[in-house]
N, CA and C of each residue as an Amber inpcrd file, in Angstrom:
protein
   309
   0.8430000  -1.1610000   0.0000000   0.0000000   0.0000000   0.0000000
   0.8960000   1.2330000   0.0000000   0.4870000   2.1530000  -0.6900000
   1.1660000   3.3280000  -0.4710000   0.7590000   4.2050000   0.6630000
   1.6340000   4.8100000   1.4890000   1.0640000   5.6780000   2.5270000
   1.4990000   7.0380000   2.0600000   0.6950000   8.0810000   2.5910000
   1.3770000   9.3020000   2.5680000   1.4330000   9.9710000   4.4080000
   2.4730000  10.7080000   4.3190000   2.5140000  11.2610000   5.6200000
   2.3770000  12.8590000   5.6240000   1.3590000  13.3730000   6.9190000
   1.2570000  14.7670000   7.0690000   1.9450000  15.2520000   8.5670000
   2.8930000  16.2070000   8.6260000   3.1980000  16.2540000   9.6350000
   2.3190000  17.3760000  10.5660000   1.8090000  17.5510000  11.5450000
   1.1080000  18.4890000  12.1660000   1.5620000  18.6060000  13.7550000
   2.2140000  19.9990000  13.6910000   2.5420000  20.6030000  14.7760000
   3.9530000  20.0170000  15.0360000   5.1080000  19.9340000  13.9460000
   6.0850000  19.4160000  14.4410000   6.2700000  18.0940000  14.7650000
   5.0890000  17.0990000  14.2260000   5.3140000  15.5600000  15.4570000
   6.5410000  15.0140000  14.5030000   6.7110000  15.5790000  13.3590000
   7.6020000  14.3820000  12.2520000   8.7090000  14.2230000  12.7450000
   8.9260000  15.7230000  13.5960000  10.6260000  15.5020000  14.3960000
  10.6750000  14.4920000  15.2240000   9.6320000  14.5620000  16.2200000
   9.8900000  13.8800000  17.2820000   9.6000000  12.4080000  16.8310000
   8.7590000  12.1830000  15.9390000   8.6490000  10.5850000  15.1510000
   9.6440000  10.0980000  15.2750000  10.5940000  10.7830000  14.1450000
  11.5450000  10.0190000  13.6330000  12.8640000  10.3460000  14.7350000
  12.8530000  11.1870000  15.2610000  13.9100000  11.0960000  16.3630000
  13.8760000  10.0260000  17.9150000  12.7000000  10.6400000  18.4910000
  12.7070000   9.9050000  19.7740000  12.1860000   8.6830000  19.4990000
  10.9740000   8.3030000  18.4530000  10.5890000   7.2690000  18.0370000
  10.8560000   6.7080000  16.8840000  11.8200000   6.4080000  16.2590000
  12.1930000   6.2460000  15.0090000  12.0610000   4.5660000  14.9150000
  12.6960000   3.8920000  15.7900000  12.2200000   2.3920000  15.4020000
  10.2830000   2.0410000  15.1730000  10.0490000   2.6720000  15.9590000
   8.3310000   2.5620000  16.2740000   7.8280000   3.0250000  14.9520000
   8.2930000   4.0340000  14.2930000   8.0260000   4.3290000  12.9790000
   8.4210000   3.5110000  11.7360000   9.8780000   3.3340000  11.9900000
   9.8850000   2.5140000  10.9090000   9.4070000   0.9690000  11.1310000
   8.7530000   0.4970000  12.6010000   7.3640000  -0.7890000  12.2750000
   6.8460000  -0.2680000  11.3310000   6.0890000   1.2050000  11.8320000
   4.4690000   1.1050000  11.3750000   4.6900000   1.3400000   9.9510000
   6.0440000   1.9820000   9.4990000   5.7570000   2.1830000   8.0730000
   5.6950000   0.9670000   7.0170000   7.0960000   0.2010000   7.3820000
   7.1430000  -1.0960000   7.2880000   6.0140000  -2.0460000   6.8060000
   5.1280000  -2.0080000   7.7650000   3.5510000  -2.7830000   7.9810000
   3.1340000  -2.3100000   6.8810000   2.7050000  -0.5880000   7.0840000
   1.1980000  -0.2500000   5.9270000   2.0030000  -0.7630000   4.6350000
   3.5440000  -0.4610000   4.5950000   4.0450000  -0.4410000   2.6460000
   3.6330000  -1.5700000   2.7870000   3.7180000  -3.1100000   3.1430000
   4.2640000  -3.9730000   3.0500000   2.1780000  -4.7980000   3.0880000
   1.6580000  -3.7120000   3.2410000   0.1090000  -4.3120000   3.7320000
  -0.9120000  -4.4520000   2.1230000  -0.8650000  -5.5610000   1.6500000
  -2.5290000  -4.9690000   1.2490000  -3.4000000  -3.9130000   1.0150000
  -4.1320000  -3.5850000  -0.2050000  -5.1860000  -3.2970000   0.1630000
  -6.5430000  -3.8720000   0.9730000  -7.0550000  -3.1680000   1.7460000
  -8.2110000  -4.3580000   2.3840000  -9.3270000  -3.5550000   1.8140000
 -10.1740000  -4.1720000   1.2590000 -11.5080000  -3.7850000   0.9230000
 -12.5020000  -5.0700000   0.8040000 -14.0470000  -4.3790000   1.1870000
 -15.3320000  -5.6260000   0.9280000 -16.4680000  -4.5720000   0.1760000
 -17.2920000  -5.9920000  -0.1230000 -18.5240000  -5.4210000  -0.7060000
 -19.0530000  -4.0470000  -0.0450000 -19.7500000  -2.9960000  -0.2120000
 -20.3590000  -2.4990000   0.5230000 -21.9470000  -2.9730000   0.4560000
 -22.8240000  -2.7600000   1.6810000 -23.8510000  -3.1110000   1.6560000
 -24.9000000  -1.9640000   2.0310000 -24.6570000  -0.8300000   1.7300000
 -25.1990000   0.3290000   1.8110000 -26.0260000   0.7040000   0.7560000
 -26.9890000   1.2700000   0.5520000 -28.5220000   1.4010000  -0.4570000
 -27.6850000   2.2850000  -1.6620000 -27.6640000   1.8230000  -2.9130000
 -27.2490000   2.2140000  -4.2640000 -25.2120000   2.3280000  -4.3370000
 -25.1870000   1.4130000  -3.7750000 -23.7990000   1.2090000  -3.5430000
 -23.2970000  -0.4030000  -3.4540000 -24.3830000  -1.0730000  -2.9410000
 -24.1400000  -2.7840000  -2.5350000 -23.5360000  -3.2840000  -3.5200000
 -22.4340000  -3.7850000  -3.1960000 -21.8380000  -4.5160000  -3.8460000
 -20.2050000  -4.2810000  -4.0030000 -19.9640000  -2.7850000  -4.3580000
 -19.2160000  -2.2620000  -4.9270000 -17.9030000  -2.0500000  -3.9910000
 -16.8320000  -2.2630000  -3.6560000 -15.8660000  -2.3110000  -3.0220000
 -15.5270000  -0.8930000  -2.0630000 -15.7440000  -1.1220000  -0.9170000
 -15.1150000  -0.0230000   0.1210000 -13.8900000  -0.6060000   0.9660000
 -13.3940000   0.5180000   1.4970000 -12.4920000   0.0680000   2.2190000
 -12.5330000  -0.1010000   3.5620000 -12.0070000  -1.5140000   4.1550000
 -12.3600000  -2.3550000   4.8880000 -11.1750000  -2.1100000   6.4380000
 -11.6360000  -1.4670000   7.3550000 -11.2940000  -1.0780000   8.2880000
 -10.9400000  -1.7050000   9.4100000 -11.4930000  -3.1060000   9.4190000
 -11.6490000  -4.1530000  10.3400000 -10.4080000  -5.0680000   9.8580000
 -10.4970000  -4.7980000   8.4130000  -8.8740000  -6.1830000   7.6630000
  -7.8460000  -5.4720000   7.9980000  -7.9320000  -4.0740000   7.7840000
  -6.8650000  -3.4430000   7.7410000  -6.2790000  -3.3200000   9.2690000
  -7.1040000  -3.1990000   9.6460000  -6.6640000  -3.1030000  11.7580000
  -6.2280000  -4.9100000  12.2420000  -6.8870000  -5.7350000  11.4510000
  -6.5370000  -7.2320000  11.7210000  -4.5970000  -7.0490000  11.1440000
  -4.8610000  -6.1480000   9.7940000  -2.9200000  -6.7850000   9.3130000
  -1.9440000  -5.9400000  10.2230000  -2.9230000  -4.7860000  10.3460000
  -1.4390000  -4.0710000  11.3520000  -1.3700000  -4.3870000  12.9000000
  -2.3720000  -4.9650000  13.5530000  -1.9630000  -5.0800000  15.0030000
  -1.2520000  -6.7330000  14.4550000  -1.5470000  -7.7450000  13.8240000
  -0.5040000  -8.9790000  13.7970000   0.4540000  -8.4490000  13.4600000
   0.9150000  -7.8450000  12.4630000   2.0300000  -7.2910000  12.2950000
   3.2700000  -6.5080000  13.0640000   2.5050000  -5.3190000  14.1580000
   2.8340000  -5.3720000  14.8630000   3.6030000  -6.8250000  16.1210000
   2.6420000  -7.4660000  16.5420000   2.6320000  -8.0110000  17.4770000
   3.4280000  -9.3440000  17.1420000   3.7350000  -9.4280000  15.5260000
   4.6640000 -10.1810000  15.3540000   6.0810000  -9.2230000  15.3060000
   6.1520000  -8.3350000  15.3280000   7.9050000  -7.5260000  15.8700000
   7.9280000  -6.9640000  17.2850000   7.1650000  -8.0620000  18.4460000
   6.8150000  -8.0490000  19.5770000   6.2200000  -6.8470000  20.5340000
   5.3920000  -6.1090000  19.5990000   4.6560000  -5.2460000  20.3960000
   3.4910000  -5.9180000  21.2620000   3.0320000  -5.3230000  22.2600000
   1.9910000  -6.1530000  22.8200000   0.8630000  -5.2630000  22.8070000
  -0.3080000  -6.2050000  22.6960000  -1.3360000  -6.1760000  22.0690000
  -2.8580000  -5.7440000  22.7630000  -3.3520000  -4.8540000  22.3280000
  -4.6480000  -5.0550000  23.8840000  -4.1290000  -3.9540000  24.7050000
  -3.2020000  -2.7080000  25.0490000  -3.0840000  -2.0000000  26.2120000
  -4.2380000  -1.3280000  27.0030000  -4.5930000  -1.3670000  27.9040000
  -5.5850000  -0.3560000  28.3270000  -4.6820000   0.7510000  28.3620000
  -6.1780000   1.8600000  27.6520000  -5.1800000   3.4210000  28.1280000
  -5.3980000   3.8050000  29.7450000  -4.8010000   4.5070000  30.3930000
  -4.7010000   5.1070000  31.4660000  -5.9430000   5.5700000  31.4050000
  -6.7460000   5.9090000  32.7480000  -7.8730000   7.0520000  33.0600000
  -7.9250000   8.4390000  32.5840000  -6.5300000   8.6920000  32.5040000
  -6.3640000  10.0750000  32.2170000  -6.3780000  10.6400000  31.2680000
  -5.9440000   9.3930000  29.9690000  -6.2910000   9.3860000  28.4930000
  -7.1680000   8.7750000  28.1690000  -8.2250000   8.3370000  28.9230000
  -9.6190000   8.0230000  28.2010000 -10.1090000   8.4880000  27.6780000
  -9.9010000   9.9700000  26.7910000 -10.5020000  11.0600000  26.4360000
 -10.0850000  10.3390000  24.6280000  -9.1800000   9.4320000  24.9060000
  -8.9350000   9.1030000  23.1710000  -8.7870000   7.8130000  22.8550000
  -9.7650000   7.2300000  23.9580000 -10.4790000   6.2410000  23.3070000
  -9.4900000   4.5930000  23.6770000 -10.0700000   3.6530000  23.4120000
  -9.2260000   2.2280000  23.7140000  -9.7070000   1.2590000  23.6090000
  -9.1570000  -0.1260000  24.0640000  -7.4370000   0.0400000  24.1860000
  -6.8540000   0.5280000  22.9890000  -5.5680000   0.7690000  23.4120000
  -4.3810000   0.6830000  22.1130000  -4.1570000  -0.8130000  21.4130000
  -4.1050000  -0.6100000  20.3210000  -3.9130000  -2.0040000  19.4550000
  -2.9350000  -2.6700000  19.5710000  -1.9090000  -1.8430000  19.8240000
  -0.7130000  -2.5830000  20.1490000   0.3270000  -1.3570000  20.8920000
   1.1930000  -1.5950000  21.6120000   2.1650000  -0.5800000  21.7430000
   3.5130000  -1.3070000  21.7850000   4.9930000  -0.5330000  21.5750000
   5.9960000  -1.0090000  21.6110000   6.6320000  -1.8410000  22.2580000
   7.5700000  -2.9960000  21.5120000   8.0120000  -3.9690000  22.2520000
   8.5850000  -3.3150000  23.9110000   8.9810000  -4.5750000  24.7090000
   9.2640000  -4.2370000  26.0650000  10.3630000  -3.7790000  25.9460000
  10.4110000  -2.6450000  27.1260000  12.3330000  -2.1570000  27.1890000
  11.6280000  -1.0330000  26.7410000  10.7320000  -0.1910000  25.4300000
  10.7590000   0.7870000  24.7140000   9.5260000   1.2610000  25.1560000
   9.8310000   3.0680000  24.9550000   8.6620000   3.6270000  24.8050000
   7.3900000   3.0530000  25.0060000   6.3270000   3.3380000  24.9080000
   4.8970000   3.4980000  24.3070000   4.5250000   4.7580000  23.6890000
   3.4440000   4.8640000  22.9360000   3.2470000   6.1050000  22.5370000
   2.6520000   6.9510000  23.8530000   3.0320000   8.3370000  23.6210000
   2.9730000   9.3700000  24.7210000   1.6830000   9.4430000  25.2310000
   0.7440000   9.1760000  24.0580000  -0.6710000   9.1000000  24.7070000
  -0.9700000   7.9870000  25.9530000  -0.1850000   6.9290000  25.8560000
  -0.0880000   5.5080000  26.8410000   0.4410000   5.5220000  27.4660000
   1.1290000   6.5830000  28.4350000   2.1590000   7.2070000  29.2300000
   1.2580000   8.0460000  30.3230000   1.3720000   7.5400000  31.3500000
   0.8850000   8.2560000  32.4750000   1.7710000   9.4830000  33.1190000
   1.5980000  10.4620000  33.4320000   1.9920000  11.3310000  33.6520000
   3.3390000  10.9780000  34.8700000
């Protein structure tokens, strides 16, 4: 798959600096992913191929979790504001993303 990247508010620095292995998983994954798409079953549309959100979240958390991220995190209380769990976060020893980081 081709990805494109937008950087907003500066994160591209800190991506590729403080998190640079974690990035080059995820980039890794999407190039390396499939397209996922299914029928749609929506009125004057059935049939016709959308893109499939559920395949696509199935290839990147195995994917992940096969370059030993673990799988399932609950977020903290404090970041419940964005939702959970996390699908996967970084192998042990490393980071998590900042959002999965308790103060």
């Amino acid at each position: 798959m081709l990805i494109e990247v937008t950087d907003f508010n500066g994160a591209a620095e800190q991506a590729l600096s403080e998190h640079a292995s974690e990035w080059q998983d995820l980039e890794e994954i999407l190039t390396a992913m499939p397209l996922h798409v299914k029928a749609s079953d929506q009125a004057g549309k059935q049939g016709r191929p959308i893109f499939d959100p559920v395949g696509t979240n199935q290839t990147v958390k195995a994917g992940l979790v096969a370059r030993g991220w673990r799988p399932n995190v609950p977020i903290p209380a404090e970041y419940s504001f964005l939702g959970g769990p996390w699908r996967s976060v970084p192998r042990e020893g490393q980071r998590p993303p900042v959002a999965a980081v308790p103060p």
